[in-house]
C-alpha positions in Angstrom: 81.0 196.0 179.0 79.1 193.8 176.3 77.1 192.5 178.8 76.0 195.8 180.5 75.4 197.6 177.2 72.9 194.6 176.3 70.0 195.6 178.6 70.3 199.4 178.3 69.7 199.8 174.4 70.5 203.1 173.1 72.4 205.0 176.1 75.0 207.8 175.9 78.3 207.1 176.9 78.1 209.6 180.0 75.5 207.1 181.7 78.0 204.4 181.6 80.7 206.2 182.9 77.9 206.9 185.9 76.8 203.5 186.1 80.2 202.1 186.1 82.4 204.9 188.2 85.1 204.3 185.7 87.4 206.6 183.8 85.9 208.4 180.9 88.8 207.3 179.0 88.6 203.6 180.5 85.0 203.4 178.8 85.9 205.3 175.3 89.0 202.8 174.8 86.3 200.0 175.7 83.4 201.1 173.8 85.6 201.9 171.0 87.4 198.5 171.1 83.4 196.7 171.0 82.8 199.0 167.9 86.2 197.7 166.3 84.9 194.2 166.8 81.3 195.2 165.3 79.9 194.2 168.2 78.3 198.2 169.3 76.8 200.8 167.2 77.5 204.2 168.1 76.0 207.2 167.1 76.4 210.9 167.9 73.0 212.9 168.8 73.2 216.8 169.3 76.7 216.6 170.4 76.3 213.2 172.3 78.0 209.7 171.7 75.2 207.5 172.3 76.0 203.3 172.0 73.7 200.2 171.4 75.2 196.4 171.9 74.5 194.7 168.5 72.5 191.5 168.5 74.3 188.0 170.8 74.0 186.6 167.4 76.5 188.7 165.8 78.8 188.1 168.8 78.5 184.2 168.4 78.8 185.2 164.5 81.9 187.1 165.1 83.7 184.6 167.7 82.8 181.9 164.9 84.5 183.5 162.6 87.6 183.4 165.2 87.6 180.0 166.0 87.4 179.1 162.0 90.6 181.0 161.6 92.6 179.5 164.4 91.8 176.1 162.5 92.7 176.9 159.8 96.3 178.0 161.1 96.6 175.4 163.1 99.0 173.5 161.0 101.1 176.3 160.5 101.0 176.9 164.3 102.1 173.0 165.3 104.7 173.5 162.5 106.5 176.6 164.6 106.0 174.9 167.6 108.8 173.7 169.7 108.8 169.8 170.3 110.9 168.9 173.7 113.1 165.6 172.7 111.8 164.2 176.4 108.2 162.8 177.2 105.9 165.5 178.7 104.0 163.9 181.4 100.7 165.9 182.6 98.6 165.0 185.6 95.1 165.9 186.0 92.1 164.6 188.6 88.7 164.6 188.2 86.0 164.1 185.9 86.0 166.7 183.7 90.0 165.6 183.0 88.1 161.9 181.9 85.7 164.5 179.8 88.6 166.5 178.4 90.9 163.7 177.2 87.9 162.1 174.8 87.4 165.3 173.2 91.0 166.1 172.9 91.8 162.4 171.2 89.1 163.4 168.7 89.8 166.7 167.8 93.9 166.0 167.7 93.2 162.9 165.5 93.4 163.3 161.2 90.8 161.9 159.7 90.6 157.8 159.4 93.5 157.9 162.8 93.3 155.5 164.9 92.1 154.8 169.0 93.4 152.5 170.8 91.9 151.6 174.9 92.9 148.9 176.7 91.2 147.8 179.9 88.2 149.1 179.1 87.5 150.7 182.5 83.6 149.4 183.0 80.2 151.5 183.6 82.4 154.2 185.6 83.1 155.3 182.3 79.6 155.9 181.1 78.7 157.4 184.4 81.2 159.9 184.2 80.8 160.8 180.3 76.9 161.1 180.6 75.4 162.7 177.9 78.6 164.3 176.1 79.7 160.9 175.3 77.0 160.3 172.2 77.9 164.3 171.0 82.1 162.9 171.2 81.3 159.9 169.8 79.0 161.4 166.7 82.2 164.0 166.0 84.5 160.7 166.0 81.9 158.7 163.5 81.7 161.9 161.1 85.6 162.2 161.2 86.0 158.0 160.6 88.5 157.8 163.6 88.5 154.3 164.3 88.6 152.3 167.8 90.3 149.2 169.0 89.1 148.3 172.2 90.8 145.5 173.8 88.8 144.3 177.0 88.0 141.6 179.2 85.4 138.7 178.3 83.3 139.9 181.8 82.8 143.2 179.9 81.3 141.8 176.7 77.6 142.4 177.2 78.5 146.3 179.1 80.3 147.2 176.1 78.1 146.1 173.4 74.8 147.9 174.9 76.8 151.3 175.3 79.2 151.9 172.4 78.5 153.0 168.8 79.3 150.8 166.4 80.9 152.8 163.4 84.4 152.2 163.1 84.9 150.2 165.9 86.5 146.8 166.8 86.5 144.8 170.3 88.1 142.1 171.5 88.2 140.4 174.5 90.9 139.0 177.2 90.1 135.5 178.7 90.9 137.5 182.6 87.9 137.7 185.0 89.7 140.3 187.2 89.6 144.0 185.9 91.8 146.2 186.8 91.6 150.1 188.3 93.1 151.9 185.2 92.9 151.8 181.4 94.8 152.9 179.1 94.1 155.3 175.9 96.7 155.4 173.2 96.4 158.4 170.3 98.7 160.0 168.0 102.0 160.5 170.3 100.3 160.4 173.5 99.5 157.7 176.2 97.0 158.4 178.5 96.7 156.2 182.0 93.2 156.8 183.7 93.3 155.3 187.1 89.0 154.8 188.1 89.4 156.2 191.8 86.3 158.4 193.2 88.0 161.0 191.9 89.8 159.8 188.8 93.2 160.5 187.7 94.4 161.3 184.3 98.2 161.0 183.4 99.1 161.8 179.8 102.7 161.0 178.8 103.2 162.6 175.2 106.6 160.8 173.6 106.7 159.1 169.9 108.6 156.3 171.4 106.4 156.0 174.4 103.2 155.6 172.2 104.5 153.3 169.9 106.0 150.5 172.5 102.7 151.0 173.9 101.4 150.2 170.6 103.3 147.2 169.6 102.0 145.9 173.0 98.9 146.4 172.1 99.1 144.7 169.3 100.9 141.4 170.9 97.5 141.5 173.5 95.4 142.0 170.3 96.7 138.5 168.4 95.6 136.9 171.6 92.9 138.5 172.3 89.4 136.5 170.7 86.6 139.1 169.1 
C-alpha cells in the first residue's frame, strides 16, 4: 500500500479502492494502519478522505527507530528464552550461509569476545565474502572482537595480503596439505564450513561442544609457530 501511495501524491481514498479492486474497508484498515505508523497524511476535502505517503526518509526513520528498540531488549529477550540442555545443530548451503555466519559471529559477540578459525579455508573464502567482508570486518575492528587464526604455513603470504590487522593473531601449522573444511568457534557455537562448489555450513550450538573445541584449539595453538 506504501508503495502505491508513493507515486500518486495527494489521492482520495475512493481511487485506491479503484485502482486496487479491494474492499473499502480492506483499504481504510490499511490506510489507517500507515497513518498509525506516521508513515501517510490524510486529510478530509469537501467531504473526501484524501491520503499522501510521507517522505522514504521517514519510513527508514521510523523502522530505525524499531530496530534500536529491539536492541535494546535484546538482553531481556535472550534472558526469557528457553535454552535446550542438547546441542542444536543447523545445516545450511551456500554462499550467502558463508556470508551470514560472519555477520552473526560479530553481532552475537560482547565487546573485546573472542574468534577463533582453524584451517583457514584459502582464497575461497575471499571469493565468496567479496566486498561485505571489509564492511564485517570494520563492525568487528570498532567492536574490538579479537581473532585467532590458526593456519597452515602454505597460507602465510594469502592471509597476510587479505586480512585486517586490528585485533588479530596468526599462527601457522608446519602441514603442506589443506584440508576442505574450517572451523569457526564463537560464544557457544561451532561452526564447520566444508569449501564444496556449493559450500556447507553446520553450526552446532552446545557450551560443552564449544569449549572442547576450544581447549583443542588451544593444544594446536602451543604448537603452532606465529
Amino acid at each position: 500500500m506504501y508503495e502505491l501511495l508513493l507515486p500518486l501524491g495527494d489521492v482520495p481514498i475512493s481511487e485506491i479502492t479503484r485502482l486496487t479492486e479491494k474492499h473499502p474497508q480492506i483499504i481504510y484498515r490499511l490506510v489507517d494502519s500507515l497513518s498509525a505508523k506516521g508513515l501517510v497524511m490524510m486529510e478530509i476535502r469537501k467531504h473526501r478522505k484524501y491520503v499522501r505517503a510521507e517522505d522514504p526518509a521517514v519510513f527508514e526513520k521510523s523502522q530505525e527507530r524499531k530496530l534500536e528498540a529491539l536492541q535494546a531488549s535484546l538482553p531481556e529477550l535472550k534472558a526469557l528464552q528457553h535454552k535446550p540442555k542438547e546441542a542444536t545443530v543447523r545445516v545450511a548451503r551456500g554462499d550467502e550461509a558463508v556470508r551470514n555466519l560472519r555477520r552473526r559471529a560479530f553481532d552475537e559477540l560482547p565487546e573485546g569476545g573472542m574468534y577463533y578459525i582453524l584451517s583457514a579455508s584459502g582464497t575461497r573464502f575471499y571469493e565468496i565474502m567479496g566486498d561485505t567482508l571489509d564492511a564485517i570486518e570494520r563492525r568487528r575492528v570498532k567492536r574490538k572482537i579479537r581473532k585467532s587464526l590458526l593456519a597452515f604455513e602454505s597460507q602465510r603470504l594469502m592471509l597476510e595480503k587479505n586480512e585486517i590487522w586490528d585485533f588479530i593473531e596468526l599462527r601457522y601449522l608446519p602441514e603442506s596439505n589443506t584440508v576442505p573444511s574450517s572451523t569457526n568457534i564463537f560464544g557457544a557455537t561451532v561452526a564447520i564450513q566444508i569449501w564444496l562448489p556449493d559450500p556447507i555450513v553446520i553450526t552446532i550450538e552446545s557450551p560443552e561442544v564449544a569449549q572442547s573445541y576450544k581447549d583443542y584449539f588451544d593444544s594446536l595453538w602451543k604448537m603452532a609457530k606465529g
